[in-house]
Legacy VTK file of the C-alpha trace (Angstrom):
# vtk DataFile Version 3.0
C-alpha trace
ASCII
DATASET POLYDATA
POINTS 409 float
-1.923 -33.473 3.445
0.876 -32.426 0.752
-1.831 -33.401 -2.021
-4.334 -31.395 -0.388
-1.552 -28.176 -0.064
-1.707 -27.939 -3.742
-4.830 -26.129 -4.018
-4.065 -23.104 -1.547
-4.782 -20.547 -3.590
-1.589 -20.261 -5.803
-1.484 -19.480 -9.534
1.239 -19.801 -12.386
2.632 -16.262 -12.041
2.062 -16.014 -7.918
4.024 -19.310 -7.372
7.009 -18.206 -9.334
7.016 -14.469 -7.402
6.892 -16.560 -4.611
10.138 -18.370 -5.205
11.286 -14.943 -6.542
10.954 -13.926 -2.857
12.826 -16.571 -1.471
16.245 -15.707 -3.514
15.641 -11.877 -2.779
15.349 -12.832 1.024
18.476 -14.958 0.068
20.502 -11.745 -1.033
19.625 -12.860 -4.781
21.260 -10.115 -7.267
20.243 -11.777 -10.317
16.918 -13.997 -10.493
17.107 -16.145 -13.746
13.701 -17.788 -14.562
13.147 -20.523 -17.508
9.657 -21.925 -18.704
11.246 -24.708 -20.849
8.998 -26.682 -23.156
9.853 -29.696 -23.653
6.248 -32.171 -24.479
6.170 -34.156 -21.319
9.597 -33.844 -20.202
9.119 -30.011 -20.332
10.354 -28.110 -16.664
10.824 -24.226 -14.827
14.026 -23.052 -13.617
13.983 -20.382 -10.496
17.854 -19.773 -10.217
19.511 -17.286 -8.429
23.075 -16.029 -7.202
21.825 -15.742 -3.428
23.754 -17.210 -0.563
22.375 -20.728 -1.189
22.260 -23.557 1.560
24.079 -25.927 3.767
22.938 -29.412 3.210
20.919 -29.699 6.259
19.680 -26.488 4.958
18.254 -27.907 2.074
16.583 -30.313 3.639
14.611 -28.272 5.862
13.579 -26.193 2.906
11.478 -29.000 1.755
9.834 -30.105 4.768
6.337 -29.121 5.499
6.625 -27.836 9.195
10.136 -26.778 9.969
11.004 -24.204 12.449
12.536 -20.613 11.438
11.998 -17.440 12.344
12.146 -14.457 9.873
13.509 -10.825 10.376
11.316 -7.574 9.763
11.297 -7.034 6.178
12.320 -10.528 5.157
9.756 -11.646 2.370
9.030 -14.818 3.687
5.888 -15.573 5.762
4.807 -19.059 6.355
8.003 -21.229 6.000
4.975 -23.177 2.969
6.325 -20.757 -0.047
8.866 -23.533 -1.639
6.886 -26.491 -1.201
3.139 -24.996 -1.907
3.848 -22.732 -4.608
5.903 -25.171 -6.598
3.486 -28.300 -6.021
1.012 -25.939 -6.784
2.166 -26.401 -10.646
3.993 -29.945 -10.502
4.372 -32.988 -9.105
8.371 -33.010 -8.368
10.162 -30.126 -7.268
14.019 -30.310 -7.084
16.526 -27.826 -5.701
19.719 -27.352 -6.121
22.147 -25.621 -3.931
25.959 -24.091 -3.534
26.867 -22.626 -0.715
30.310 -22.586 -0.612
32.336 -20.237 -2.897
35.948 -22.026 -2.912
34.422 -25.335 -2.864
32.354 -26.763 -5.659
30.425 -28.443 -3.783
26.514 -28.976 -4.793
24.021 -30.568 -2.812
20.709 -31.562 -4.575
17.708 -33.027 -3.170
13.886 -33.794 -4.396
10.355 -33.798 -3.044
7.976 -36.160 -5.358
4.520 -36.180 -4.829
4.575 -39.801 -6.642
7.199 -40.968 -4.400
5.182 -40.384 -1.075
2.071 -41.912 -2.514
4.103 -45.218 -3.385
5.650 -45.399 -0.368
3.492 -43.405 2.410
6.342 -41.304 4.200
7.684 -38.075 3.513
11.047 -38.773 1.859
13.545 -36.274 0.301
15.529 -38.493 -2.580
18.363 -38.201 -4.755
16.647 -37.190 -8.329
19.414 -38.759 -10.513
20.411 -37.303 -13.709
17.576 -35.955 -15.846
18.209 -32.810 -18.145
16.526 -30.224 -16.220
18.765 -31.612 -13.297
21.860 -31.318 -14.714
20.454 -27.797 -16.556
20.238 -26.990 -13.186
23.547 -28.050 -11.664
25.188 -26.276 -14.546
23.921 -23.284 -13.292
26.370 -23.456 -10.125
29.248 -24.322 -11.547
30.855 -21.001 -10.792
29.318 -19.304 -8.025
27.095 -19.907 -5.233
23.253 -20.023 -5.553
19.976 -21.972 -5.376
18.174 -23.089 -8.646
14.345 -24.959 -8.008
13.320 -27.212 -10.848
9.597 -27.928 -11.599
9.053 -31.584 -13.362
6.162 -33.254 -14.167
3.844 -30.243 -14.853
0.356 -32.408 -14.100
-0.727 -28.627 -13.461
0.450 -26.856 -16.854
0.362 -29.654 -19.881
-2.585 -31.349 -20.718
-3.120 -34.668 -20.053
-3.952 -35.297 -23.292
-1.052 -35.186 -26.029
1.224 -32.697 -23.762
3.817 -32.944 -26.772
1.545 -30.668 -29.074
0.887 -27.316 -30.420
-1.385 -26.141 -27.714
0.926 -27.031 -24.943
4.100 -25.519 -27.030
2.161 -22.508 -27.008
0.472 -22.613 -23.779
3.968 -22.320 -22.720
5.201 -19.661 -24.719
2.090 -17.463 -23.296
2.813 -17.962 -19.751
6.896 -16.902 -20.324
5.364 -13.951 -21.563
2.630 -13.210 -18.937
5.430 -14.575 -16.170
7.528 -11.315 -17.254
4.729 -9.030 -17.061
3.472 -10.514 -13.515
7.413 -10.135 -12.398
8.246 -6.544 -13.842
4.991 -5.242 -11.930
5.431 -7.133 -8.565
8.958 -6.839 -8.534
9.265 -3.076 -9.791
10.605 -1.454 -6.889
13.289 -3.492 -6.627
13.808 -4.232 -10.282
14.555 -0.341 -10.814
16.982 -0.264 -7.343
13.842 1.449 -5.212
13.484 -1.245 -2.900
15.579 -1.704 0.137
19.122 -3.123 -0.284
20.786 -3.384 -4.077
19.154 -3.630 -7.330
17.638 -7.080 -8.502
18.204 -8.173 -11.943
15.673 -10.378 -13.605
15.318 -12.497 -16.925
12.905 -14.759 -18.246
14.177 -16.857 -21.102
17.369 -14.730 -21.390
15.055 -11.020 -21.918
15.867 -8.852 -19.307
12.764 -7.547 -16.944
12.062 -3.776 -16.979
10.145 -2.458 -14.243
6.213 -1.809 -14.667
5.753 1.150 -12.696
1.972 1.399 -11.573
2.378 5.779 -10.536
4.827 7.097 -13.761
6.881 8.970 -12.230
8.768 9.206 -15.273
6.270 10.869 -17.011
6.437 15.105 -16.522
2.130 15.345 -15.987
1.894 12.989 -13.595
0.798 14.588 -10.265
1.507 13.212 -6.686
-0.927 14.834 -4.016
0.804 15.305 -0.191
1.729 11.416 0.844
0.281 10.957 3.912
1.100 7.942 7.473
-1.103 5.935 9.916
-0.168 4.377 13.036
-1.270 0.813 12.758
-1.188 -1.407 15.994
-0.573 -5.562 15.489
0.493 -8.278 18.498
1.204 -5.296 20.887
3.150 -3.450 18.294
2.650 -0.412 16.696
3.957 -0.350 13.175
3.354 2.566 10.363
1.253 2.810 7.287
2.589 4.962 4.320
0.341 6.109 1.963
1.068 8.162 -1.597
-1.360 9.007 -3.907
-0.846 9.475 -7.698
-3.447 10.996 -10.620
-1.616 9.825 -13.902
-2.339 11.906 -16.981
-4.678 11.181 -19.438
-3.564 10.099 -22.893
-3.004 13.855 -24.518
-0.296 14.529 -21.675
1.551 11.091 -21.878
5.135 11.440 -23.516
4.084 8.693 -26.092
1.148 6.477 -27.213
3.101 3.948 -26.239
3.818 4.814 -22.849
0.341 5.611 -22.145
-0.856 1.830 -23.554
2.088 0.477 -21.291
0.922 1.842 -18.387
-2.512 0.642 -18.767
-1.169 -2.569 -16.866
-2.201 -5.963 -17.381
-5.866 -5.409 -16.097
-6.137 -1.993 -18.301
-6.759 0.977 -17.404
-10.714 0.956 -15.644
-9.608 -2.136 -13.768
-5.869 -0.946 -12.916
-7.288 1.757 -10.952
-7.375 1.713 -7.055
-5.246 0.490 -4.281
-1.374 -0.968 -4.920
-0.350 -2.908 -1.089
3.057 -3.017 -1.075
4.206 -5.061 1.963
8.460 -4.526 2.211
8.136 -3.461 -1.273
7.202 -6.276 -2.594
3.836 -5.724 -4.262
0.840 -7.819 -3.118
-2.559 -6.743 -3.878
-3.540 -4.278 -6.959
-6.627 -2.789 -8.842
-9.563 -1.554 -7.245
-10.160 0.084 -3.961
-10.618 -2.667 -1.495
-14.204 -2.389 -0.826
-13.596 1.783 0.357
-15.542 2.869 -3.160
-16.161 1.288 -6.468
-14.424 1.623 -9.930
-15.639 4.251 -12.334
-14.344 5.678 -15.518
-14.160 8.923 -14.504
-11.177 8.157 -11.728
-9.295 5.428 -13.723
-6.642 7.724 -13.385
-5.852 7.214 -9.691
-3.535 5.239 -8.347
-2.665 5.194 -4.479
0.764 3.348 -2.774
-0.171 1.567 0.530
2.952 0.708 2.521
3.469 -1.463 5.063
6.131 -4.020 6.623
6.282 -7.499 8.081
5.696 -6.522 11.638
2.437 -5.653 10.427
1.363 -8.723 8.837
-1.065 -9.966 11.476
-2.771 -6.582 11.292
-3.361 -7.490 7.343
-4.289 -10.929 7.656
-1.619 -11.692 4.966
-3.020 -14.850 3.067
-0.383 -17.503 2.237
0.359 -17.076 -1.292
1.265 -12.969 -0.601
-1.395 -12.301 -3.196
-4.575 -11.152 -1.147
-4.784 -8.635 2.091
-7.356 -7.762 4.184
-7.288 -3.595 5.564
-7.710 -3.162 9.383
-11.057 -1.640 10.229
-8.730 1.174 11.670
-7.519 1.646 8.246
-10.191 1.734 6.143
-12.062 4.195 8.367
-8.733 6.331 7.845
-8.399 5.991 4.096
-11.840 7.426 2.993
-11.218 10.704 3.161
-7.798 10.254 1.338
-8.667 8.382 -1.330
-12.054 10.321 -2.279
-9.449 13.430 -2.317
-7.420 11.867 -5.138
-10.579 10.532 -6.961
-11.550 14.220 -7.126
-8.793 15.367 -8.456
-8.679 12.451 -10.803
-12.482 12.744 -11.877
-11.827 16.792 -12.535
-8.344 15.654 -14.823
-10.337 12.981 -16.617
-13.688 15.312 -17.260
-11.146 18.546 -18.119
-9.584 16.868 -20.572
-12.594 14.911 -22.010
-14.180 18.307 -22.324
-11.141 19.398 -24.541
-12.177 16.617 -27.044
-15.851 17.451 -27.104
-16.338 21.131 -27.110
-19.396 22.309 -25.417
-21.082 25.788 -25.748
-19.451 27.855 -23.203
-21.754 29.440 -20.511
-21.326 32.846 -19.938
-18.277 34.467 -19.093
-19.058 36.132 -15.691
-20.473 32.428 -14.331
-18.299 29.645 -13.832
-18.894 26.667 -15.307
-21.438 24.187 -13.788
-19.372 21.010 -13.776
-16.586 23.221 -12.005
-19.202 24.115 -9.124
-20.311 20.576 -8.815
-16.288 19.989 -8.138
-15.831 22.683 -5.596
-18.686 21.281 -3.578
-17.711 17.886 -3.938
-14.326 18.775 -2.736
-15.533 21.251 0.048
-17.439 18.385 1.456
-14.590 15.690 1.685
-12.350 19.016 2.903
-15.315 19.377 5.629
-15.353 15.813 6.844
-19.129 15.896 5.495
-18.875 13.749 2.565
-21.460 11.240 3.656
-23.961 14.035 4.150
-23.095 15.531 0.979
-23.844 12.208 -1.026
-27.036 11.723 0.318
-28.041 15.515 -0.882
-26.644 14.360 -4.809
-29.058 11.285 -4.260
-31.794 13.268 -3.424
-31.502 15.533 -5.821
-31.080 13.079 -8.456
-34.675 12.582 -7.903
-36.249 15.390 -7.371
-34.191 17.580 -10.173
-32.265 15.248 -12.294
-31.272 18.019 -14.987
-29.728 19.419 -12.501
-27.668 16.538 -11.328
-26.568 15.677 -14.314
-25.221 19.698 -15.318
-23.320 19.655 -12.004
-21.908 16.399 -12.895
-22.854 14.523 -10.064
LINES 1 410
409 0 1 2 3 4 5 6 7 8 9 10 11 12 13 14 15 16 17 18 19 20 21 22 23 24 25 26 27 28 29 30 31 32 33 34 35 36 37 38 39 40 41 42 43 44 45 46 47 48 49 50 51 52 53 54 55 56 57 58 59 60 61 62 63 64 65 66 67 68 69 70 71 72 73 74 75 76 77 78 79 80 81 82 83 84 85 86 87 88 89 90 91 92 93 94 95 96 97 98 99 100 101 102 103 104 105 106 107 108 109 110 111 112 113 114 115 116 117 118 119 120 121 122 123 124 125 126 127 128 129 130 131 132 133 134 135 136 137 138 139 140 141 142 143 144 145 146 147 148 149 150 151 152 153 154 155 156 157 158 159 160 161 162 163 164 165 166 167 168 169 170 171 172 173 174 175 176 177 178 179 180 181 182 183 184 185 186 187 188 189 190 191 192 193 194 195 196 197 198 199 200 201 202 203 204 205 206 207 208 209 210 211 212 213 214 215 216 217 218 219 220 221 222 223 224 225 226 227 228 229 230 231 232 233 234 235 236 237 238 239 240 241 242 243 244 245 246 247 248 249 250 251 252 253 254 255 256 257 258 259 260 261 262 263 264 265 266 267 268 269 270 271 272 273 274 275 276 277 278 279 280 281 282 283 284 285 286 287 288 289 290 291 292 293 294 295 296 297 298 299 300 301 302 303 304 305 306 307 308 309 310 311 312 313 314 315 316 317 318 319 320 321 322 323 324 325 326 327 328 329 330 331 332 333 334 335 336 337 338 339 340 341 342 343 344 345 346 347 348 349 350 351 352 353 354 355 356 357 358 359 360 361 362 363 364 365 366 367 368 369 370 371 372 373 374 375 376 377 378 379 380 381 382 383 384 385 386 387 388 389 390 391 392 393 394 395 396 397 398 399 400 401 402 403 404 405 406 407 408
């Protein structure tokens, strides 16, 4: 059964977010993460300042099965994070723990895949003194914290000459990736947003700054009326927040630079869509979750979609926090919204692309065609008629395509 956990669904970045959450739910204020090559011997750190454990506490942490509840708006889920995400990438996991602040007192305990093959039981042993151990117990010498350890990478090196150049850079790629994967999941929190204080993050010593999906630092961006749905789970009724963004195009960004930061890790086409932010923690991003499809014309919208733990069963949460399913409810609800903002991103993107292509104007007592095929576009979402109103553009795609294509439909 452990062996067969490894494969739930978890990848490099999405198991170390998930033991991110564990030292925010832990009162974490600083998050230190290490991707330490080493050739075989080669380990991650997780450490954090949080409240760390008792020892009994520590052992529960690694058992498959234990019984804990968890508060609305605790990150946590499953009570499978520690064990599934780390075994997910490695064979031995190993934490380390201080919970006492007057007393240096650290309790350390490991879960090895290796040992419950040899000896068929689910045992929690003593891992000795190995460098990434004592890295680790280092760590707590002044304060109280946890730090996890992940050894024998059977996931990350290859098994073929895990000492060489590939690996070494293999490794240097996903400390970079890692940082980008944290500073978007983790922005809110990152930039003091989130509830309770601000989180400070490094990996490999460089300090995380947040990746911001909406700009708001940026003067053009423009934030349409946010908007809430009542959302009922297990006999509860919990809220849905929703906020809706149209970022500007590259003329209006501050810098070049800013613009090409913000294009996000899947760039800018793919970027575009839905970002599910369960207790601020982001889960799900890019695309539009089945309500429309991606086109270049909208790439500029980007729409917030809040929700909170006591509304986890109504969004079928998967495991690993990285996929979510809407509510029918929802979805229904969200049309309307989102087609809203992809008309108002659609007329930024087409405005501005006009700018760089001049076209003969038409004349001056007329407006413009593509301007009319907006104002019927957005009279019919503003109507509740939208269906109807797209199956009148695919008509008269065929029956006057010229004139399709001037309206801009």
């Amino acid at each position: 059964m452990t062996s067969s956990l490894r494969d739930i669904g978890y990848d490099f970045f999405s198991a170390v977010a998930d033991l991110v959450d564990n030292s925010i739910a832990a009162g974490a204020t600083t998050i230190d993460v290490v991707v330490e090559f080493d050739g075989p011997d080669s380990f991650v750190l997780i450490a954090d300042d949080g409240t760390g454990m008792t020892q009994n506490g520590l052992v529960e942490s690694l058992r498959f099965g234990s019984r804990r509840s968890y508060e609305v708006g605790e990150l946590g889920r499953y009570g499978l994070g520690l064990k599934t995400a780390s075994l997910s990438q490695c064979r031995s996991v190993t934490v380390c723990t201080r919970r006492a602040a007057t007393v240096k007192r650290i309790s350390t305990r490991t879960l090895d895949l290796d040992v419950i093959i040899d000896f068929d039981d689910w045992l929690i042993i003593d891992p000795g003194r190995t460098r990434a151990v004592t890295e680790a117990q280092r760590w707590l010498n002044e304060a109280p914290g946890t730090v996890v350890v992940w050894s024998k990478l059977d996931r990350v090196l290859p098994d073929r000459r895990p000492e060489g150049g590939w690996a070494r850079r293999r490794f240097e790629s996903l400390a970079v990736k890692t940082a980008a994967h944290l500073s978007m999941v983790f922005h809110r929190f990152l930039a003091g947003t989130a509830q309770g204080e601000r989180v400070v993050m490094t990996v490999n010593g460089e300090k995380l700054q947040p990746w911001d999906p909406f700009a708001p630092q940026e003067q053009h961006t423009v934030e349409l009326a946010p908007l809430s749905f009542e959302v009922e789970a297990d006999d509860h009724v919990g809220t849905v927040r929703l906020r809706r963004f149209v970022l500007p195009p590259r003329e209006k960004f501050s810098m070049q630079e800013e613009f090409d930061r913000l294009s996000g890790p899947l760039k800018w086409n793919r970027q575009q869509g839905l970002y599910v932010y369960r207790a601020d923690r982001l889960v799900q991003w890019g695309g539009w979750a089945g309500v429309r499809s991606i086109d270049e014309h909208t790439k500029l919208a980007r729409v917030a979609l809040d929700f909170n733990t006591d509304l986890d069963a109504a969004f079928h949460i998967n495991v690993a926090k990285m996929r979510v399913n809407l509510p029918t409810g929802i979805r229904q609800m969200l049309e309307r919204p989102l087609h809203e903002v992809c008309l108002r991103a659609n007329d930024t993107y087409r405005r501005n692309s006009r700018r760089e292509a001049p076209v003969v104007a038409p004349p001056a007592e007329l407006a413009p065609l593509p301007t009319v095929g907006l104002a019927l576009r957005s009279a019919a979402a503003q109507s509740g008629d939208y269906a109807a109103f797209k199956r009148i553009v695919a008509r008269l795609k065929e029956t006057a395509p010229e004139v399709a294509e001037s309206l801009n439909f």
